[in-house]
C-alpha positions in Angstrom: -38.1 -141.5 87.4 -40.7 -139.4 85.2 -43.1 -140.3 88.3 -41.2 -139.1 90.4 -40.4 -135.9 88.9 -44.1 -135.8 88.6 -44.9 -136.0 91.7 -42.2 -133.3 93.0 -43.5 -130.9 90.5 -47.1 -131.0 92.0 -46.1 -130.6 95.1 -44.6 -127.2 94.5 -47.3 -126.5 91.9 -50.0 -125.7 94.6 -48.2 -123.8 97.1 -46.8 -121.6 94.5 -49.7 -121.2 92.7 -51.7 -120.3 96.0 -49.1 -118.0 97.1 -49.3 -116.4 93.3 -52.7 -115.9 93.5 -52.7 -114.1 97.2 -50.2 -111.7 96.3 -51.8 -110.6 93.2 -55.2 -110.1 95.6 -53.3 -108.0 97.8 -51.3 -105.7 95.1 -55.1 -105.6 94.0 -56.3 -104.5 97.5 -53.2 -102.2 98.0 -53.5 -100.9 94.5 -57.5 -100.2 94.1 -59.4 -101.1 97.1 -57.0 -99.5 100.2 -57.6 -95.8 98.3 -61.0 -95.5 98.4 -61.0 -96.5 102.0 -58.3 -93.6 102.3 -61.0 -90.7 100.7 -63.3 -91.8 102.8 -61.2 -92.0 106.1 -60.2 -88.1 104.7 -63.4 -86.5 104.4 -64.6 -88.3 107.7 -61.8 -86.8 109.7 -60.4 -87.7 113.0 -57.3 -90.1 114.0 -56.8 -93.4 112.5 -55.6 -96.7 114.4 -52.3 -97.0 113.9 -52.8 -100.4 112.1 -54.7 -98.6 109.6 -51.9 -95.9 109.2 -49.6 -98.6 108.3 -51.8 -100.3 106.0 -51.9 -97.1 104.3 -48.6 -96.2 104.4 -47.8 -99.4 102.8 -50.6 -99.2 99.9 -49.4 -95.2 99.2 -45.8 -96.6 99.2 -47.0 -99.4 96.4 -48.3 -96.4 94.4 -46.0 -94.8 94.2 -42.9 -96.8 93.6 -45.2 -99.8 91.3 -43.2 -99.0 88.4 -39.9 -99.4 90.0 -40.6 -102.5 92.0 -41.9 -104.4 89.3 -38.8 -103.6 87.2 -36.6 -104.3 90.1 -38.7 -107.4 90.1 -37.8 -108.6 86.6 -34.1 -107.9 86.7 -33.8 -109.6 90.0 -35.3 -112.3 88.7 -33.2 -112.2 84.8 -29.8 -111.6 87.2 -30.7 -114.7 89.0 -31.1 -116.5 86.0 -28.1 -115.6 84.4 -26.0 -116.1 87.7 -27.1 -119.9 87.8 -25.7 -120.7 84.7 -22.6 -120.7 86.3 -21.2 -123.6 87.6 -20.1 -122.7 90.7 -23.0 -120.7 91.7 -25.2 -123.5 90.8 -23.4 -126.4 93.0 -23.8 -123.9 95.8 -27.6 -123.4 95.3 -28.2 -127.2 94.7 -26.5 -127.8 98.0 -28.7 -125.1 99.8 -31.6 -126.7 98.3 -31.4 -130.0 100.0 -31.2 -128.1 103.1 -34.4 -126.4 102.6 -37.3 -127.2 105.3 -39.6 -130.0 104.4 -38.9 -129.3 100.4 -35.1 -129.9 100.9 -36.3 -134.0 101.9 -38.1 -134.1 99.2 -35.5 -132.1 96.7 -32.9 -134.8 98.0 -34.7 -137.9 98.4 -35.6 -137.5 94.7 -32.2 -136.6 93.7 -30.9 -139.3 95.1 -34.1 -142.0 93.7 -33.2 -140.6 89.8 -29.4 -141.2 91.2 -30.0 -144.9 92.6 -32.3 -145.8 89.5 -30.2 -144.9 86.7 -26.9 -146.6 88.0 -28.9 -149.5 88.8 -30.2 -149.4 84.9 -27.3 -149.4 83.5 -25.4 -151.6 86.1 -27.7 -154.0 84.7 -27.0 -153.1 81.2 -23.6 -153.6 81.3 -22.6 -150.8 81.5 -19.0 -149.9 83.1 -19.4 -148.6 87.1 -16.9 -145.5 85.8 -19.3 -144.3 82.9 -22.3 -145.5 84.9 -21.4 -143.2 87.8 -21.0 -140.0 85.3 -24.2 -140.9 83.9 -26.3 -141.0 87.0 -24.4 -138.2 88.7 -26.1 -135.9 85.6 -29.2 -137.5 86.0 -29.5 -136.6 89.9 -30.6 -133.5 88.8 -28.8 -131.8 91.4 -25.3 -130.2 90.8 -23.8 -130.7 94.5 -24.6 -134.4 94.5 -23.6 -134.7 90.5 -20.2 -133.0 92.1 -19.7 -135.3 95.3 -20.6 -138.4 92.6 -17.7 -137.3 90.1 -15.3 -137.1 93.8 -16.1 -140.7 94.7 -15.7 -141.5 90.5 -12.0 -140.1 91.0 -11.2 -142.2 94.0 -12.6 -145.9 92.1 -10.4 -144.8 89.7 -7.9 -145.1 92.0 -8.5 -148.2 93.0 -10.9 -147.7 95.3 -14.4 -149.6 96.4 -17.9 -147.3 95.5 -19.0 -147.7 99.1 -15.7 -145.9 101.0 -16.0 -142.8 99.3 -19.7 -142.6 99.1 -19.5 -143.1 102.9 -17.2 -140.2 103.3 -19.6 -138.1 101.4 -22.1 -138.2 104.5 -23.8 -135.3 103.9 -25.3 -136.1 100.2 -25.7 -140.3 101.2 -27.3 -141.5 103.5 -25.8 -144.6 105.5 -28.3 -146.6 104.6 -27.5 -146.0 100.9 -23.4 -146.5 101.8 -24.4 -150.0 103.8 -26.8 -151.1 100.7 -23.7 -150.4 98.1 -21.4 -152.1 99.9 -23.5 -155.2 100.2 -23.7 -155.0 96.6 -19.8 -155.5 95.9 -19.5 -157.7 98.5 -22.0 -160.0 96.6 -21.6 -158.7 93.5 -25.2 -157.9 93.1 -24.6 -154.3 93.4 -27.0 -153.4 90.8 -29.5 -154.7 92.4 -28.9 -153.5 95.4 -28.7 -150.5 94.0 -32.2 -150.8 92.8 -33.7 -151.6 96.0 -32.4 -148.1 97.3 -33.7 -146.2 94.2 -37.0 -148.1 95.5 -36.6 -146.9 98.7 -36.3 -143.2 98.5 -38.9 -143.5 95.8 -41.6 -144.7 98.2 -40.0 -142.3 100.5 -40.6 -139.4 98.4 -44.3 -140.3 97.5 -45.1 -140.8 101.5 -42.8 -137.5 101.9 -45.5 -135.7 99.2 -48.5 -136.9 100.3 -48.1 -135.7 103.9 -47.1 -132.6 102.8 -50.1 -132.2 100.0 -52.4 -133.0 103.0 -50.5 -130.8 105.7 -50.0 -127.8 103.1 -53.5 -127.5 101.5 -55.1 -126.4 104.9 -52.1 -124.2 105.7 -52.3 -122.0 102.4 -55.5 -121.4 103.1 -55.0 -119.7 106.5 -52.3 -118.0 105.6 -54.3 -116.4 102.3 -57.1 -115.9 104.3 -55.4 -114.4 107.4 -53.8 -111.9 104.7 -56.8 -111.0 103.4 -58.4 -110.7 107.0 -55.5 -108.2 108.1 -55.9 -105.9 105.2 -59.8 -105.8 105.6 -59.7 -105.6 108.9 -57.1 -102.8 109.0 -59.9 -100.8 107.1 -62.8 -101.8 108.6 -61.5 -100.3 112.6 -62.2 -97.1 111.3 -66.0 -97.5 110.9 -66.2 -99.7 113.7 -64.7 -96.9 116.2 -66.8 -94.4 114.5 -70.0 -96.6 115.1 -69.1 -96.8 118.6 -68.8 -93.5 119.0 -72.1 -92.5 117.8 -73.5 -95.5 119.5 
């Protein structure tokens, strides 16, 4: 489960830290680099290209409003905190999450690996399927499927099997994970079938990440160079129409 958590962890690592890096080189462009293009474009004279314009509009606006936006910034960001403390708030993000593109698979598949794994554990520990289930349900790691696992607890409690409640849960399970568990109590090996399933999503998730690692890497870099590009660009038509002109 650490592995996997790993693994999850380092594929958010690089995207976030590429896209961390690009925005502070374009506050830095905005910032420090867009107003000395402006003096220039202001002694020089003469209309602008309209991209320009907006590139300077946007850098002035930055100026003058940095203050504001960066605290608006961190209490966003401390208001967001404090809202996902509560419980409700947080099942409703957690389900969002798994509906993310591309990230959501890999948010869920991994939710439901740490799930899979730790019932399996302490199935084969001895431990009772009731207690088992509220155990694993924390360990998802994900409130909504922590919340659909403490429904389907409610209803074995009842009297019910693990698989017909699981299966009504569709959107957290998959089938295949509602077919394995029910071969389980039908041959009372549901531990390990149990396991096979954490297995599963486990090599699922580490196929899941690696095509993304390989599929993201090249992408970042087009989208921090095309940003880049734009901005430099945006100053640069300028000079190139003047050039023309004397030319």
């Amino acid at each position: 489960m650490v592995q996997i958590q790993r693994r999850v962890r380092g594929a958010l690592v690089y995207p976030l830290a590429v896209a961390g890096i690009a925005t502070l080189i374009v506050i830095f462009l905005l910032v420090y680099v867009i107003p000395m293009f402006e003096r220039l474009f202001a002694e020089l004279g003469g209309t602008l290209p309209a991209f320009t314009r907006l590139v300077i509009g946007i850098s002035a606006l930055l100026r003058a409003n940095f203050p504001w936006l960066l605290l608006g910034a961190v209490a966003l960001g401390w208001g967001a905190r404090r809202l996902l403390r509560a419980e409700r708030v947080r099942r409703v993000v957690d389900l969002h999450v798994l509906r993310l593109p591309v990230f959501g698979k890999i948010f869920h598949l991994s939710a439901l690996a740490r799930l899979c794994r730790t019932l399996a554990t302490l199935l084969a520990s001895g431990v009772l399927l009731l207690d088992a289930l509220q155990i694993a349900g924390r360990a998802s790691g994900n409130r909504a499927i922590e919340g659909a696992i403490e429904r389907v607890r409610q209803e074995v409690t009842q009297g019910s099997t693990l698989s017909e409640p699981l299966g009504r849960e569709e959107r957290l399970f998959p089938l295949l994970m509602v077919q394995m568990v029910s071969v389980g109590e039908q041959t009372g090996n549901l531990d390990q079938m149990v396991e096979h399933v954490a297995e599963f999503y486990e090599a699922e998730v580490d196929t899941t990440v690696d095509a993304l690692t390989t599929l993201i890497e090249p992408l970042m870099m087009v989208v921090l160079g095309g940003t880049i590009g734009a901005l430099l660009i945006a100053m640069y038509l300028p000079i190139f129409k003047i050039a023309s002109l004397v030319g």
